[in-house]
C-alpha positions in Angstrom: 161.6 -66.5 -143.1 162.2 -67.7 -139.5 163.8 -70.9 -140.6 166.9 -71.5 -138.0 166.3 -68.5 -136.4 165.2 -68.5 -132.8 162.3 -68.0 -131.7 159.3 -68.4 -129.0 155.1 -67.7 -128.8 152.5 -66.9 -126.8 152.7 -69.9 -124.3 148.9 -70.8 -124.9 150.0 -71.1 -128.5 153.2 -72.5 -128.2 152.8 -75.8 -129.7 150.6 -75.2 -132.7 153.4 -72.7 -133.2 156.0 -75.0 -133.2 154.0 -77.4 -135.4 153.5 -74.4 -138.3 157.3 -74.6 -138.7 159.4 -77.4 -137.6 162.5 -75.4 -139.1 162.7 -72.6 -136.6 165.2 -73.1 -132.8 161.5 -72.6 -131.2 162.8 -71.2 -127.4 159.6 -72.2 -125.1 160.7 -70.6 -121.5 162.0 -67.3 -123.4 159.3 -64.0 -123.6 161.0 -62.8 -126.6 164.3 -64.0 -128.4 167.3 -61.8 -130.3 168.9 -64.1 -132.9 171.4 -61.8 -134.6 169.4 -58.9 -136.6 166.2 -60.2 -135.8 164.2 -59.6 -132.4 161.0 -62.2 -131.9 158.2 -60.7 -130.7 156.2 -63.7 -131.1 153.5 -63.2 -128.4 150.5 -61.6 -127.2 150.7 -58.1 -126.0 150.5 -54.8 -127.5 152.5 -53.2 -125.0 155.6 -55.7 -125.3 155.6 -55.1 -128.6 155.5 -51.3 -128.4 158.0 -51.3 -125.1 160.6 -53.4 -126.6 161.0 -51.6 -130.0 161.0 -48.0 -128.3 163.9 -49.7 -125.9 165.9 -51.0 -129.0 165.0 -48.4 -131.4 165.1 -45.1 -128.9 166.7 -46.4 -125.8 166.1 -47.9 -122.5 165.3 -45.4 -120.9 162.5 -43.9 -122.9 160.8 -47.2 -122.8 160.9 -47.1 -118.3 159.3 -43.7 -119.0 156.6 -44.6 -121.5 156.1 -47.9 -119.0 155.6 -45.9 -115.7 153.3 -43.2 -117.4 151.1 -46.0 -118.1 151.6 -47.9 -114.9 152.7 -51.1 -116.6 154.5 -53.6 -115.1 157.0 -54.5 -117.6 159.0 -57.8 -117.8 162.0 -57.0 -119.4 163.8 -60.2 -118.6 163.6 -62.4 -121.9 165.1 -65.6 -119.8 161.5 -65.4 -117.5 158.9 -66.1 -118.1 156.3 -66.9 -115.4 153.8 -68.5 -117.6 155.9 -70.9 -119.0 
């Protein structure tokens, strides 16, 4: 399903995921990836998950709201990633 699409991993996981599918553009220094219709949540983290589909699916700003009512800290730059 991912085959030529971008994507990236949990950084701990990166290169078994990179050896699961040679196929895919794996992106190592991204914290998620957008590759046309498909956004690539592949790492660890409930609340990235949850953040990032409320911000594309509801809006920005709903997702700052939902983020500061639980006092996360959320990374929203997909180009950083400190643990990379």
């Amino acid at each position: 399903m991912l085959d030529q699409v971008r994507a990236t991993s949990n950084k701990l996981a990166f290169d078994w995921a990179v050896q699961q599918n040679e196929q895919v553009r794996w992106i190592r220094k991204a914290r998620w990836v957008q590759d046309g219709k498909f956004t690539v949540l592949l790492e660890f983290g409930r609340y990235r998950y949850d953040l990032r589909f409320v911000s594309d699916t509801v809006g920005n700003e709903m997702a700052e709201k939902i983020a500061k009512g639980i006092e996360y800290i959320w990374n929203k730059d997909k180009e950083n990633d400190p643990f990379c």
